[in-house]
N, C-alpha and C positions, 0 to 999 in steps of 0.2 A: 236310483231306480233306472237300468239301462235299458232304452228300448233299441232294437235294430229295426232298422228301416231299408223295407227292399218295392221296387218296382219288377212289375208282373203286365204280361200280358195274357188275358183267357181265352181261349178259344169255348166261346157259349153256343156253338152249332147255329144251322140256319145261315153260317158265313158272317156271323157276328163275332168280333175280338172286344173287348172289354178292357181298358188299362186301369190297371188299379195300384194303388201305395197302398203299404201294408208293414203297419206300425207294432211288433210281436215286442212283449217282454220277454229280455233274457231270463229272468226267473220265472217260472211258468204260474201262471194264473187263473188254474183253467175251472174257478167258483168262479170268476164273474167275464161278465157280457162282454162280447166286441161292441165295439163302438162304429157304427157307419154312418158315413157323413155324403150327405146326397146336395148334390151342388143346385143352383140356382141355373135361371133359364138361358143367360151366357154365359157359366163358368167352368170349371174345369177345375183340374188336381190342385193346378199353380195358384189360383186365386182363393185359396183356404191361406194362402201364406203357410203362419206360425200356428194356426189353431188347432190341427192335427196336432201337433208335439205337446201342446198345451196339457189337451184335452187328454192325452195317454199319462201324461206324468203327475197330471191331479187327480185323477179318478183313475188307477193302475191300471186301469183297462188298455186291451189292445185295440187296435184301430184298422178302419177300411176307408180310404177315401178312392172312390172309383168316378168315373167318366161315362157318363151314357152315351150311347149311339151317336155319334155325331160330333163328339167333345174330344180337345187331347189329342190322345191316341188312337183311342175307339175307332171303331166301322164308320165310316163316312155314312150319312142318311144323302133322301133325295127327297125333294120336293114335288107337289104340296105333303106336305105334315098331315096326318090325320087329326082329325079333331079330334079324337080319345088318345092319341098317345101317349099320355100320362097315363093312360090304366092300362096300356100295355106294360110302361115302364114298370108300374107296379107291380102289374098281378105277375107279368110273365119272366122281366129278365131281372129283378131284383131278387124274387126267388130263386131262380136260376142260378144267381149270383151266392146264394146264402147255401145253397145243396154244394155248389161246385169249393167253394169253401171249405165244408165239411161245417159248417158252424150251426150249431145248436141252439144257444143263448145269446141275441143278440138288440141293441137298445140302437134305433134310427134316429138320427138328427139330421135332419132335411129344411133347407133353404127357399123361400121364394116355389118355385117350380119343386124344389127338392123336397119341397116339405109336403107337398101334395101329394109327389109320390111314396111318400114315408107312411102319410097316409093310409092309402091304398095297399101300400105293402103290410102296412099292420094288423088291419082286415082282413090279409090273405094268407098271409104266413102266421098267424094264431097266436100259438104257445111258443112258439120261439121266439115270439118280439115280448122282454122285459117291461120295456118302456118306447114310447114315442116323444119326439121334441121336436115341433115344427115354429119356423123363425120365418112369420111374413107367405104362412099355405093361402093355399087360393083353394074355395072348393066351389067358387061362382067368379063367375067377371063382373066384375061391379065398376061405376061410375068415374073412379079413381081410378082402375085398374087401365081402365079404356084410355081414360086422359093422360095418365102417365107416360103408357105406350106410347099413343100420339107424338106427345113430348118428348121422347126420348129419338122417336125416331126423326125429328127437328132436328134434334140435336148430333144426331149419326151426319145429317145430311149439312151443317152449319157451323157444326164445332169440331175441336180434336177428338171427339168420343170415337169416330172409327179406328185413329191412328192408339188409342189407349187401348183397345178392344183387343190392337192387330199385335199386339206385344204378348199376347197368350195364344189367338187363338190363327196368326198370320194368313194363308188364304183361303182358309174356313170363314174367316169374319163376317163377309157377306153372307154367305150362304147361310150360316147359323144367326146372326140380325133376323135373314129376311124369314127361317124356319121360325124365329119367335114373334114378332110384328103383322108376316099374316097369319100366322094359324089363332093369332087372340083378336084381331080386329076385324076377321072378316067373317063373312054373314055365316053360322052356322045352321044347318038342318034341324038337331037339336042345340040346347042350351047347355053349357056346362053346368055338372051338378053331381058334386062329388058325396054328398051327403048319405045314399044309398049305402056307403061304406060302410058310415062311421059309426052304426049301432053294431055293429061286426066287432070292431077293436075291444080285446079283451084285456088291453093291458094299459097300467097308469098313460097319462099324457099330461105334457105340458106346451101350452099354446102360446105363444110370446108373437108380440108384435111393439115397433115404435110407437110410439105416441105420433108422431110425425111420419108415420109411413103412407107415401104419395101414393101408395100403387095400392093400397085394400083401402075398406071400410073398417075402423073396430070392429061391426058385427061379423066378419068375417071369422074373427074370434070366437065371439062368444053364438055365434053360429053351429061350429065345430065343436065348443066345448059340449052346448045343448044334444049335439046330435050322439059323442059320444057319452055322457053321461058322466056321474057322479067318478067315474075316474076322471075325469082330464081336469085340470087347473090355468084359467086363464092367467098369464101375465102381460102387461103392460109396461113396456119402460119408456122412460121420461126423455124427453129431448132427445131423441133418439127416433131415423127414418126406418129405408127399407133393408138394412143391414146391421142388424143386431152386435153381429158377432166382431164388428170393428166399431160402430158407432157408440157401442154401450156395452163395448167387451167384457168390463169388470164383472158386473153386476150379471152380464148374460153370463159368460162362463162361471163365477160363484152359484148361478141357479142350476145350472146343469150338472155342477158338479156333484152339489145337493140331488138334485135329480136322482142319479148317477147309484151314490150311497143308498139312498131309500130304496132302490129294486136293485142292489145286484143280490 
């Protein structure tokens, strides 16, 4: 099964560019769904690794993995960060992204921050989203979420975590650190609360978190699944933190795969 693999720049108007990878089968496949892979709150193209290739040559689907505003290649942002910029990412340039594509049928897998936005995107964009799969979504800041941050941002200022950071995102790092630690730590007008969404989503979903994930609650899970109803399926994996897709790869890519089958 040969996939070709090309990099893309968009141009999404408003002076927004958009870099994305874009994983096509040579043999056209055009009954089932793209696959878009929505990164977490410091990632980018590079830090999917091998998941992308993975996820195309087990589930024949084709694939998107793109870069929000600020990540990669993409448009450089500016600070402060809006407090809702997850529902722009959502509602505005993921759509965006799905029209300029030309894509019809397409199944979100979103990370951390990316899953949120999967979220939201799934709610908005209707009948073209197959399925949803969010790995560690946030649709509140919870306890753990707060602490983690904290922590991490310790650990930017004490350990190697900057100079690991600086290997993908070089001198963006700061600036994208400090877009994610103050826009979740510091005092908001309202509260985050993504849950208005999630009785919108008309399509399967599956909700995975670690057992050991630092940065949510469990009911962050079963929060979401409540909100969207008798489609979505919570999962839980074992000995496993805030990164599914390398901590508990096997077991997370066999569910997805599975996933994958069931709605295309």
């Amino acid at each position: 099964m040969t996939v070709f693999w090309s990099n893309q720049l968009l141009e999404m108007g408003h002076g927004v560019t958009l870099s994305i990878r874009l994983g096509k089968h040579v043999e056209s496949h055009s009954d089932r769904p793209t696959l878009i892979l929505l990164h977490e709150a410091l990632g980018c193209i590079a830090m999917w690794k091998d998941i992308p290739e993975q996820l195309a040559a087990e589930t024949g689907c084709d694939v998107v993995v793109y870069e929000r505003q600020g990540y990669g290649l993409s448009s450089t942002i500016t600070l402060p960060r809006d407090d809702d910029y997850l529902v722009e990412e959502g509602e505005v340039w993921l759509p965006r992204l799905v029209d300029k594509l030309e894509l019809n049928s397409v199944i979100l897998i979103g990370h951390s921050d990316g899953g949120s936005v999967a979220l939201i995107g799934a709610a908005t964009l209707a009948s073209k989203v197959k399925g949803v799969v969010t790995e560690a979504a946030h649709i509140y800041i919870d306890h753990l979420t707060t602490a983690g941050i904290k922590e991490a941002v310790e650990r930017y200022k004490n350990s190697n975590l900057k100079d690991k950071l600086a290997r993908y995102h070089g001198e963006r790092t700061d600036l994208l650190f400090r877009a994610w630690h103050e826009t979740w730590l510091r005092k908001r007008k309202f509260p985050m609360n993504f849950r208005p969404w999630l009785s919108r989503i008309e399509c399967p979903a599956l909700i995975i978190q670690g057992q050991d994930d630092c940065y949510g609650v469990p009911e962050q899970v079963s929060d979401i699944c409540k909100g969207i109803g008798a489609r979505a399926e919570p999962l839980f994996l074992p000995k496993c933190g805030h990164v599914p897709h390398f901590e508990a790869r096997e077991s997370m890519i066999s569910a997805v795969v599975d996933f994958v089958s069931d709605n295309s």
